[in-house]
C-alpha positions as CSV (number, residue, x, y, z in Angstrom):
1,X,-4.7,34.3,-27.6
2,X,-7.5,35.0,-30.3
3,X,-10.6,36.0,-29.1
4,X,-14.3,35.0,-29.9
5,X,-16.5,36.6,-33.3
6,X,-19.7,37.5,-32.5
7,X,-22.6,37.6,-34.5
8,X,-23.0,41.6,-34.5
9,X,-19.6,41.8,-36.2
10,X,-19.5,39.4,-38.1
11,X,-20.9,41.0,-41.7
12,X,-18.5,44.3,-40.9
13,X,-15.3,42.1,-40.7
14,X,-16.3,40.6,-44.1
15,X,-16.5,43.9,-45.2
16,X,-13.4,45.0,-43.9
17,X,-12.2,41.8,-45.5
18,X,-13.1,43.5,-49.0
19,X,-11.7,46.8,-48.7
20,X,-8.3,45.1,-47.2
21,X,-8.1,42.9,-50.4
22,X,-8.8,45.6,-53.0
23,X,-6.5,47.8,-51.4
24,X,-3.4,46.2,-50.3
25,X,-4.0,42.3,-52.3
26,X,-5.4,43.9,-55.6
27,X,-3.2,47.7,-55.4
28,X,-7.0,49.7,-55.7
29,X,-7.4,47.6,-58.9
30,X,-10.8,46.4,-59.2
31,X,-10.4,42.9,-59.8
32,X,-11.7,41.3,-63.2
33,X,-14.1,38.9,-61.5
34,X,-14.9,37.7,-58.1
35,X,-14.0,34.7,-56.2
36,X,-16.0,32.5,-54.2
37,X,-15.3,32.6,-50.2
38,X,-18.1,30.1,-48.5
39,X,-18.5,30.3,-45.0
40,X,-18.8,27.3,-42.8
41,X,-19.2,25.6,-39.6
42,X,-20.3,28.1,-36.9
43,X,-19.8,30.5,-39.2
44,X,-22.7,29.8,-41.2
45,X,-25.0,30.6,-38.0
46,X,-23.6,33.5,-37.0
47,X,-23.5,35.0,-40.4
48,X,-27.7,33.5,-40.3
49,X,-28.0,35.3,-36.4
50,X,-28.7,31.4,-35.1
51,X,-25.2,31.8,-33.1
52,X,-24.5,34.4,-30.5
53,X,-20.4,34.5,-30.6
54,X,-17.8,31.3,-32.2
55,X,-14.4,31.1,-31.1
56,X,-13.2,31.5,-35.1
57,X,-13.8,31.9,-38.4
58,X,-14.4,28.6,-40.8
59,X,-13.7,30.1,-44.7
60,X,-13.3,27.9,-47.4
61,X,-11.9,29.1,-51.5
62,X,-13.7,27.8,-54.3
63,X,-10.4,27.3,-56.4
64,X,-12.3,27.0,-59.2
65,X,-13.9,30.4,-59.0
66,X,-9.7,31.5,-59.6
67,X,-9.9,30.8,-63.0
68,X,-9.9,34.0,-64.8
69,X,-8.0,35.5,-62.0
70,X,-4.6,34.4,-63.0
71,X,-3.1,32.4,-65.5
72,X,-3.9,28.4,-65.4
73,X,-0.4,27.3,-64.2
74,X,-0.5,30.2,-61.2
75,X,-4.0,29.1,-59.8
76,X,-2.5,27.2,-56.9
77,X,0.1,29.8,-56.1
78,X,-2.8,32.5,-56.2
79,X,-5.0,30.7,-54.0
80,X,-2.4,30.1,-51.4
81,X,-1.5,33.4,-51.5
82,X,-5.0,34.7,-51.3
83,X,-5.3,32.2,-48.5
84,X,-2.7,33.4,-46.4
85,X,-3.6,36.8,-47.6
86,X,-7.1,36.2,-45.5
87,X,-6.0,34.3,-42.4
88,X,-3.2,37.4,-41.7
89,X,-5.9,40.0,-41.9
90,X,-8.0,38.1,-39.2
91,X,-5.1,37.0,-37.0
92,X,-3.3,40.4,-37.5
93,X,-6.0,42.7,-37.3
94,X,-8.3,41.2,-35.2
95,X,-7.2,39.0,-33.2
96,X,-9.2,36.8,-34.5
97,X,-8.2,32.5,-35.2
98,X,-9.1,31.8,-39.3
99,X,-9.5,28.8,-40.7
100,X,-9.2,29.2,-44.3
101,X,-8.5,26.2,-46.6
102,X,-8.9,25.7,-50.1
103,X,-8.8,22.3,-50.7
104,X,-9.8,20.1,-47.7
105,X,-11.9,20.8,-44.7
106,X,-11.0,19.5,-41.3
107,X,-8.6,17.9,-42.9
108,X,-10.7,15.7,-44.7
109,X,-12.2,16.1,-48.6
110,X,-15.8,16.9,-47.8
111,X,-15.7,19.9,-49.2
112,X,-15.1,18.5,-52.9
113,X,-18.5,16.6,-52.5
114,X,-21.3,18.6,-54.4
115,X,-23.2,20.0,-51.6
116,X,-26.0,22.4,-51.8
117,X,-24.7,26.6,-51.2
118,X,-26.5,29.4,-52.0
119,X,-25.0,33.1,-52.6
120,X,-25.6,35.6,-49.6
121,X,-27.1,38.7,-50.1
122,X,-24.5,41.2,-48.9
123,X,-22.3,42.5,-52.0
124,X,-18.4,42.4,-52.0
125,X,-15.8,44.0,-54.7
126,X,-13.3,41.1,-54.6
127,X,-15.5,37.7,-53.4
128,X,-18.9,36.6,-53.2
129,X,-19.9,35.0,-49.8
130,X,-21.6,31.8,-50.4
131,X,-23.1,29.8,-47.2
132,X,-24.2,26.0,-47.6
133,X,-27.3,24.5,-46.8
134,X,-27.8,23.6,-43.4
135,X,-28.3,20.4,-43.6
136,X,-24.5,20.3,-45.2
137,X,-23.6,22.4,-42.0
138,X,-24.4,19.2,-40.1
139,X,-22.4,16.5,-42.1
140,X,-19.1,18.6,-42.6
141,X,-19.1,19.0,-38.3
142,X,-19.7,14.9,-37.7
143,X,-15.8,14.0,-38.5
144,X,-15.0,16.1,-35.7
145,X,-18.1,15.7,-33.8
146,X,-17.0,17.5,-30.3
147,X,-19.2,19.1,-28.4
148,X,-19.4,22.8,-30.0
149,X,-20.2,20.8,-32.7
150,X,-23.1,18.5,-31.1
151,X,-24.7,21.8,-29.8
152,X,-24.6,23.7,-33.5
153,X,-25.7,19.8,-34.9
154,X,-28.6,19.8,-32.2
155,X,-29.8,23.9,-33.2
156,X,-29.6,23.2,-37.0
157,X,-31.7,19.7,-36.8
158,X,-34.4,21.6,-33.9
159,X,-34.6,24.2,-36.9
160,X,-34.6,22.3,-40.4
161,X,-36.3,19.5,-38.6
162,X,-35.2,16.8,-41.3
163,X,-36.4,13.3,-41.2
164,X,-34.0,10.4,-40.4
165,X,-34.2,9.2,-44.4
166,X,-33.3,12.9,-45.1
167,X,-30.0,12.4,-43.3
168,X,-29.2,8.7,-44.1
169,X,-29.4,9.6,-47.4
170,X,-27.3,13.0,-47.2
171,X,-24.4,11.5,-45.3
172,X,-24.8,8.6,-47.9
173,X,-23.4,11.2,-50.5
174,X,-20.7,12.1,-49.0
175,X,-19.2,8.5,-48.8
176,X,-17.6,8.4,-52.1
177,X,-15.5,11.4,-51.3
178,X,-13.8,9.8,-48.7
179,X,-10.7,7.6,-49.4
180,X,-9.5,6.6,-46.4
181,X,-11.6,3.3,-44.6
182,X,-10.5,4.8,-41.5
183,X,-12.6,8.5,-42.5
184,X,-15.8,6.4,-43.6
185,X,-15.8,4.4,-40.1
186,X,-15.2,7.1,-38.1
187,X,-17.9,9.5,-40.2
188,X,-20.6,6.3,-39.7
189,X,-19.8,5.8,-36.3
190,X,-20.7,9.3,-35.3
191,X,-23.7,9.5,-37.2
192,X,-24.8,6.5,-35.5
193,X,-24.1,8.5,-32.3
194,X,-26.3,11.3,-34.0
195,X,-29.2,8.9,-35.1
196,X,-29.1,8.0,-30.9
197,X,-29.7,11.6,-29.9
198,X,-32.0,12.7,-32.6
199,X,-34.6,10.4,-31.2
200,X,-34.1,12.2,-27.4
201,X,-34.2,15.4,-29.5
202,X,-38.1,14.7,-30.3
203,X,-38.0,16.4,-33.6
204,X,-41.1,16.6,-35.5
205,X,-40.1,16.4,-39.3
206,X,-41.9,18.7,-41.5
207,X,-44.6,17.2,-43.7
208,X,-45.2,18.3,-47.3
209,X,-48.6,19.5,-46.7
210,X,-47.1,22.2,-44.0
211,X,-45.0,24.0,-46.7
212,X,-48.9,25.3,-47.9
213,X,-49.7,26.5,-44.9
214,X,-50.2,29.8,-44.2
């Protein structure tokens, strides 16, 4: 049974991550660029301190960042390997449930929409940890929408405090990514369901004239 990451730990088991992949991934060969490894989902808050403990860790490859790591026709079979390269050493190690894709998130293809990340600050031999925007935090958890993911949904908005045009608009850009009728219904239906509760939430959008004040 895997057990819960908390937010203490959370930076150290990255770093573990790093010294595991130079040494036993890369043989102690320092590799000749790094790849990108973006947190998200609860992830994202613990890695912020704005979540106590999550039951896993969310990890998603940028397989473009693989270029230059391989040769062209081995960039799949690199990332799959570096995939399950990364889920073993969480699982086997720790204990801990990773959920590492490369390609899709939750299944679906949000991940290929151009959403806003920013590099962390904490420096890594092998990867750079990137974390999106939380505002993206919020659209990538509404195809699942349970209720871990209403309470991270509820903390992000009570934080960012985005204005209802803000979202409409967000979620709007996601759309095209989606291929399936069935995804797009069941995205809209449960932003709908969001829309409902952000008016109970009584959240007070920031005005551009508070970004001056001191």
């Amino acid at each position: 049974m895997s057990r819960t990451v908390s937010s203490n730990e959370i930076l150290k088991l990255f770093h573990q991550l790093d010294k595991r992949l130079f040494s036993d991934f890369y043989s102690f060969t320092i590799p000749p660029k790094k790849f990108i490894l973006v947190a998200v989902g609860g992830t994202v808050l613990e890695i912020l301190n704005l979540k106590k403990e999550s039951k896993d860790i969310d990890l998603f490859i940028d397989v473009k960042s693989i270029k230059g790591l391989c040769s062209k026709k081995e960039i799949t079979n690199f990332t799959q390997r570096l995939q399950r390269f990364i889920k073993n050493y969480f699982d086997g190690s720790y204990g801990i449930g990773a959920d590492v894709n490369y390609d899709k998130f939750v299944n679906w293809d949000l991940m290929g929409a151009n959403f806003g990340k920013y590099k962390y600050e904490e420096s890594f031999i092998c990867f750079e940890l990137y974390l999106p925007d939380l505002l993206d935090v919020c659209i990538m958890k509404l195809p699942r929408f349970n209720e871990r993911d209403l309470e991270d949904i509820e903390q992000i908005i009570k934080i960012i405090s985005p204005n209802i045009h803000t979202l409409e608009k967000r979620v709007s850009e996601y759309l095209p990514k989606l291929t399936k009728q069935r995804e797009i219904d069941v995205l809209l239906a449960n932003f709908e369901k969001l829309k409902a509760l952000y008016t109970k939430w009584d959240i007070k959008p920031i005005q551009w004239w508070q970004f001056w004040k001191h």
